[in-house]
FISEBA-229094 format. One record per residue (C-alpha): residue number from 0; x, y, z. Coordinates in nm, 2 decimals. Layout:
// FISEBA-229094
NUM/X/Y/Z
...
//
This chain:
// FISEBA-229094
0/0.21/-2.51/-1.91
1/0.20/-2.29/-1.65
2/0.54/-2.16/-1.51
3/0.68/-2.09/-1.18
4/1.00/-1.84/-1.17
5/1.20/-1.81/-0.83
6/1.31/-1.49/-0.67
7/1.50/-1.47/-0.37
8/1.37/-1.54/-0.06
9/1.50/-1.27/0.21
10/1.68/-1.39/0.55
11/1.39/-1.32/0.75
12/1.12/-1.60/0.55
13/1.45/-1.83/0.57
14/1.41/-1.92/0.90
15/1.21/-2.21/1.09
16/0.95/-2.19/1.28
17/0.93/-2.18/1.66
18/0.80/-2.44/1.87
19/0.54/-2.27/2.04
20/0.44/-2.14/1.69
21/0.41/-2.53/1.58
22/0.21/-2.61/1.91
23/-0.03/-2.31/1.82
24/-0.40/-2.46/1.82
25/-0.54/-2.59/1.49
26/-0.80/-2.29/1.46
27/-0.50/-2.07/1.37
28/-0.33/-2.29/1.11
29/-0.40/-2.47/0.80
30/-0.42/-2.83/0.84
31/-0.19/-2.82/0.47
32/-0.06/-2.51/0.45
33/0.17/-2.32/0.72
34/-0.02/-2.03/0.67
35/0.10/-1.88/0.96
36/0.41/-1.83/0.87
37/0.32/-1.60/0.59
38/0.09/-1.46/0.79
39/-0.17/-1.57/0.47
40/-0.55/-1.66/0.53
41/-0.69/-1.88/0.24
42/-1.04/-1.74/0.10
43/-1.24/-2.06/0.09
44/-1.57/-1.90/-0.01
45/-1.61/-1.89/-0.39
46/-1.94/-1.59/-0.39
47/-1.64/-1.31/-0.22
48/-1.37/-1.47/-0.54
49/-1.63/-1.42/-0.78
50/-1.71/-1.08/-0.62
51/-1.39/-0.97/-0.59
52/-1.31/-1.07/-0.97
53/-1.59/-0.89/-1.07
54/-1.51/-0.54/-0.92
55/-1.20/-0.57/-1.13
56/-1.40/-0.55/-1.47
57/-1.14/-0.75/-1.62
58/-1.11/-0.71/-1.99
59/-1.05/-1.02/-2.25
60/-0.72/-0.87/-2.33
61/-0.59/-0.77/-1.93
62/-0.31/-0.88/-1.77
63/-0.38/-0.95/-1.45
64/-0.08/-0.95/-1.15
65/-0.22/-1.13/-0.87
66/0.00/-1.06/-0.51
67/-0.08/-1.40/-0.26
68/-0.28/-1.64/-0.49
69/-0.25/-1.90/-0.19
70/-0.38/-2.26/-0.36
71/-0.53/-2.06/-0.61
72/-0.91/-2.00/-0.53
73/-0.91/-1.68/-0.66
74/-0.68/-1.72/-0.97
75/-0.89/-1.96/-1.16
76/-1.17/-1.70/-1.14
77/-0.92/-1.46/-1.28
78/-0.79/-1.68/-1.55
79/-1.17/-1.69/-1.66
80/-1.20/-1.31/-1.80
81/-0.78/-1.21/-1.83
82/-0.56/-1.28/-2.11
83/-0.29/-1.34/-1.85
84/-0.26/-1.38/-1.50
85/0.11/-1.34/-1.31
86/0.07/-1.45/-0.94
87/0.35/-1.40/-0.69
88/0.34/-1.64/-0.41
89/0.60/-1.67/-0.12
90/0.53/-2.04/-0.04
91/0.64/-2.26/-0.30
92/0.38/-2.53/-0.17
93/0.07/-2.31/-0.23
94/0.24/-2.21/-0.58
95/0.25/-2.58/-0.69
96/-0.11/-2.63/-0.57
97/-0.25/-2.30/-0.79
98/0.02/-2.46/-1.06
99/-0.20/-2.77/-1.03
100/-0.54/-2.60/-1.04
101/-0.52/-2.53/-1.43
102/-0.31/-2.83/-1.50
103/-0.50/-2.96/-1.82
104/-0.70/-2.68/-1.88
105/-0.71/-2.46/-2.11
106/-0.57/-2.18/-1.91
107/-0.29/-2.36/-1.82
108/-0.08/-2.14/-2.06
109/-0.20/-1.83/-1.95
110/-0.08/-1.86/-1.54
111/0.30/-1.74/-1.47
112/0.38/-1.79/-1.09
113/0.65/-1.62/-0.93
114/0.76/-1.76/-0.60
115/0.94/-1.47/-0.41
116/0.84/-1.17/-0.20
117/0.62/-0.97/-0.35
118/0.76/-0.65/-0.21
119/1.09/-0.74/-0.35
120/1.04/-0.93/-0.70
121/1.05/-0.79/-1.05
122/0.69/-0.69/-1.14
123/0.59/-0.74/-1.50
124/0.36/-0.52/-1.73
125/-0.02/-0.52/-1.61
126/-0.35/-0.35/-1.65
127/-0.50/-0.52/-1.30
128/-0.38/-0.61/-0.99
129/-0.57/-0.83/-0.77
130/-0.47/-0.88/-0.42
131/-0.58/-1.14/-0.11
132/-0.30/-0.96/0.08
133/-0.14/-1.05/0.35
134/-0.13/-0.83/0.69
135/0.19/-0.78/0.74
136/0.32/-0.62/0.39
137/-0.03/-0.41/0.34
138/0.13/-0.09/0.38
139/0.45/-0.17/0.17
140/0.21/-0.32/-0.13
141/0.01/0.00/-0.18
142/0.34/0.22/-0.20
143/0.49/-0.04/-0.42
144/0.20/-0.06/-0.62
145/0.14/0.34/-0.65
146/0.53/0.37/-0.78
147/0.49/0.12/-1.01
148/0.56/0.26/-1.38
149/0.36/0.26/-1.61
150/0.03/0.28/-1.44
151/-0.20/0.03/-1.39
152/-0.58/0.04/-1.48
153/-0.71/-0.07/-1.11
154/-0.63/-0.27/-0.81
155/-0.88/-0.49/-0.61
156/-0.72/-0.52/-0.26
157/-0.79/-0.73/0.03
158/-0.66/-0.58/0.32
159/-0.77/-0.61/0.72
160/-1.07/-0.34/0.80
161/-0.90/-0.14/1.02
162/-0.62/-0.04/0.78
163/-0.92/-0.04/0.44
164/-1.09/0.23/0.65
165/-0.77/0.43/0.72
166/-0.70/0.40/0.32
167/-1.06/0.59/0.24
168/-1.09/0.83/0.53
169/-1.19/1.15/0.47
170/-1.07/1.48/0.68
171/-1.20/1.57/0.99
172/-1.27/1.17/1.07
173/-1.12/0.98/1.30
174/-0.91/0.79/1.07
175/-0.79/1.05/0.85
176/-0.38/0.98/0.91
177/-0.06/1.04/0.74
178/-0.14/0.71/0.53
179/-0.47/0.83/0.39
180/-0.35/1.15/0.28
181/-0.02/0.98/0.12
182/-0.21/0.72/-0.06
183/-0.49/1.01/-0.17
184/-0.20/1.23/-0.33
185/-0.16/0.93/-0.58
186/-0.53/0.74/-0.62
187/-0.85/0.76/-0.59
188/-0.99/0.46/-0.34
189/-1.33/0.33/-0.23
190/-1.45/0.04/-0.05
191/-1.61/-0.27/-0.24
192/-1.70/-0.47/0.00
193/-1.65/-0.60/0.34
194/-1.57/-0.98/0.40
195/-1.62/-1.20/0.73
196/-1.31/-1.35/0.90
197/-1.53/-1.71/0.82
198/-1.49/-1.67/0.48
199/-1.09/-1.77/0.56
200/-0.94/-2.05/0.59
201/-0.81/-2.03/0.90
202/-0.99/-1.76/1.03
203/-0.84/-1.43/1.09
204/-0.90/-1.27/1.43
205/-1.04/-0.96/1.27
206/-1.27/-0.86/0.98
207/-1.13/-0.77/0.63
208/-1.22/-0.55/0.36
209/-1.21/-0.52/0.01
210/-1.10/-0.17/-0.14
211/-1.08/-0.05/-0.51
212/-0.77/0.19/-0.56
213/-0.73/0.40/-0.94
214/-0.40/0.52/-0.98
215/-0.45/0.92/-1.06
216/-0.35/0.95/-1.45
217/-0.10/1.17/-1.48
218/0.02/1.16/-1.14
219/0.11/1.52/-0.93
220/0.41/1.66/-1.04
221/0.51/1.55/-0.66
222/0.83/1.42/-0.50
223/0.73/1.21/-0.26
224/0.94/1.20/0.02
225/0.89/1.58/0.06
226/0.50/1.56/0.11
227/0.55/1.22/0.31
228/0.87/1.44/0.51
229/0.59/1.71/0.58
230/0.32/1.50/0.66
231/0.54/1.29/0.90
232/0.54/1.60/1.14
233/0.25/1.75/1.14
234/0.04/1.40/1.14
235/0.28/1.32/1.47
236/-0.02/1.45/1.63
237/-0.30/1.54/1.40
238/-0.51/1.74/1.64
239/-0.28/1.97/1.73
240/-0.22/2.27/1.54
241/0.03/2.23/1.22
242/0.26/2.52/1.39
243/0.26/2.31/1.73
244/0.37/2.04/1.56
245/0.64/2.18/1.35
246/0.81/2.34/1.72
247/0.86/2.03/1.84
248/1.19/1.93/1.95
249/1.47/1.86/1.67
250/1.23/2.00/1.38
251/1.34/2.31/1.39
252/1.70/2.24/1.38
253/1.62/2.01/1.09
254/1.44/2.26/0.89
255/1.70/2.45/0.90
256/2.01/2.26/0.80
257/1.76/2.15/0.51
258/1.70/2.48/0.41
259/2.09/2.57/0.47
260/2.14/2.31/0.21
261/1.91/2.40/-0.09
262/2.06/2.74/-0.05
263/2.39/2.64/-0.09
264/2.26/2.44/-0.39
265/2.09/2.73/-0.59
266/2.39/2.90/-0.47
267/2.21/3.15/-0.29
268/2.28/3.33/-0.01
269/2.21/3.22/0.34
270/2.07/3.46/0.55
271/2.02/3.49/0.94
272/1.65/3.52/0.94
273/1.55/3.27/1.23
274/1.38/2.95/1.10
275/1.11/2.99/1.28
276/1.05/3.32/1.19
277/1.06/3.16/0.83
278/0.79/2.92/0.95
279/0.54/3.12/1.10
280/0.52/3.36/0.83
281/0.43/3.08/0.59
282/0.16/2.96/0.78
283/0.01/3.32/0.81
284/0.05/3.37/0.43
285/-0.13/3.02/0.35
286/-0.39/3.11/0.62
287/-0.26/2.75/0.85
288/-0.15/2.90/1.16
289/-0.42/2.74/1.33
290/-0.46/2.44/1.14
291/-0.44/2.08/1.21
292/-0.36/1.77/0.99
293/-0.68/1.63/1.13
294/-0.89/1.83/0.94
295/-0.67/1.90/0.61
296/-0.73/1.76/0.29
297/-0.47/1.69/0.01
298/-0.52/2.02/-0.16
299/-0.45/2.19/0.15
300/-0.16/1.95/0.24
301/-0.04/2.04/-0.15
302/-0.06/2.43/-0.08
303/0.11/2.40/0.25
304/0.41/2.17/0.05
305/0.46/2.47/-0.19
306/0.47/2.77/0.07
307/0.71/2.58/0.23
308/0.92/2.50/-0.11
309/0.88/2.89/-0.24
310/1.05/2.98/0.13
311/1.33/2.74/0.09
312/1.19/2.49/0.31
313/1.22/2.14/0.24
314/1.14/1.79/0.42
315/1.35/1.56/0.26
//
C-alpha cells in the first residue's frame, strides 16, 4: 500500500482562510480542492504529464521525488517508468486523492506520500525530481534542491514563465539577475517546454514553463554565501558599473569590518590601507573597473570572487 508520512505543518499554512478569500469567484478555485490556499494549480491535461515525464528519461530503477503531486495526474505517469516515486504534498486532501489513484494497482507499493512543506521536510535519496511547483516556494525549491546531497541526476520543474526565463538567461539580456547567475554557478538549465495557463485547473493568471536543471557534477569548490554576498551588491543595480555599486552607502563600511575580521582570523596584521583603495585596485587588476553585473558571466563573477578573497575581502 501506498504510504502517507506527516511532517509538520508551519504556523503560517495553520491558519483559516479569509472571507473574502472564500467569496473569491469560482474561476480562481477548485470546486474540490482549496487550491488557493496553497497557491497550487492542478495540471488537468494528460499530453503536458506525459511530456513532462518524458523529459525526465526516467530509468526502470529511478527514484523519483515528486514536490506538489496535487490529486496525482502527474504521479501515475511517473509511477509508470520509476522504481519509486516519493511525493510531498502540503494538503492532506489532494495526498489521499493521489493515495487513491494507485489504490489496487500494481504500483500501489511503489508511491510514498509525504504531507508537509516541501521546503522544510526530510528529503529522501533520489535520482529525479519532478516538480508541478507552486509559485510562491519557486525560488526556495531550486536552492533546496541544488544543496541537496548527494546529487541528483535531473530535475523537471514547472515554474511561472517569468521566473523559468530568469533561471536560463544569459548575460547581457534583460533577465540576466542575481538568480540566474546563482542558480548557473551550480547547474546547467534549459527550457523544455512552455505550458498554457488552460492546461490548469484553475487557471493561473499567467503562463508557465517547464525547465530542465543538471546539477554540475562535482560542484565548484564554492561557498555560497560569499558569491551570493558579492552578487547581492553588485546585481543591486546590474547596469551600473560593479565599482558604482560596491560605493554605495554601508558597503564600504561592511567590507571592511569583514576584512578586519579574516585578518584577525589568519592572525594577520591589519593595516590602514583604506578599503576602498583595496577595492579599486582589485578591479584594475581583474580588468572590472568598468564592468557591470549585467553583462558578466559566471566565470567572470568566479574571477572577481577570488581577487576579492586573495585581497582579504570577503561577503559573508
Amino acid at each position: 500500500m501506498p504510504r502517507a508520512t506527516t511532517e509538520r505543518f508551519s504556523r503560517a499554512h495553520q491558519s483559516a482562510p479569509k472571507k473574502n478569500e472564500a467569496k473569491s469567484s469560482s474561476s480562481m478555485t477548485n470546486p474540490i480542492f482549496n487550491t488557493q490556499r496553497f497557491g497550487q494549480h492542478i495540471l488537468k491535461s494528460t499530453a503536458t504529464a506525459q511530456k513532462i515525464v518524458d523529459a525526465a528519461n526516467l530509468k526502470p530503477t529511478d527514484k523519483v521525488l515528486e514536490v506538489g503531486p496535487g490529486t496525482g495526474n502527474l504521479t501515475v505517469k511517473i509511477l509508470e517508468k520509476a522504481k519509486h516515486v516519493t511525493a510531498v504534498e502540503m494538503d492532506p486532501r489532494m495526498a489521499a486523492e493521489a493515495i487513491k489513484r494507485v489504490q489496487g494497482t500494481p504500483e500501489q507499493h511503489k508511491l510514498e506520500v509525504v504531507i508537509g512543506d516541501a521546503i522544510k521536510a526530510d528529503f529522501p535519496y533520489f535520482e529525479v525530481c519532478i516538480s508541478n511547483t507552486p509559485y510562491q516556494i519557486s525560488s526556495p525549491l531550486v536552492f533546496r534542491l541544488l544543496s541537496h546531497r548527494p546529487l541528483f541526476r535531473v530535475a523537471i520543474l514547472m515554474f511561472q514563465r517569468e521566473f523559468a526565463l530568469r533561471l536560463i538567461a544569459k548575460p547581457g539580456t534583460a533577465l540576466w539577475s542575481r538568480l540566474s547567475a546563482n542558480v548557473q554557478l551550480y547547474a546547467k538549465v534549459d527550457n523544455v517546454m512552455n505550458v498554457s495557463r488552460n492546461d490548469f485547473r484553475p487557471p493561473p493568471q499567467v503562463e508557465s514553463s517547464v525547465i530542465r536543471l543538471v546539477p554540475i557534477d562535482p560542484p565548484p569548490p564554492i561557498k555560497f554565501e560569499e558569491f551570493d554576498g558579492m552578487n547581492r551588491i553588485i546585481f543591486s543595480r546590474p547596469n551600473k558599473t560593479v565599482r558604482g555599486n560596491l560605493q554605495a552607502k554601508g558597503v564600504m563600511k561592511m567590507l571592511e569590518q569583514n576584512r578586519r575580521t579574516w585578518l584577525a582570523a589568519q592572525e594577520m596584521m591589519v593595516d590602514d590601507t583604506p578599503i576602498n583603495s583595496i577595492v579599486d585596485k582589485v578591479l584594475e587588476d581583474v580588468g572590472f573597473t568598468e564592468s557591470r553585473a549585467a553583462k558578466m558571466d559566471v566565470d567572470d563573477l568566479l574571477k572577481l570572487l577570488a581577487a576579492f578573497h586573495e585581497a582579504g575581502i570577503h561577503f559573508s
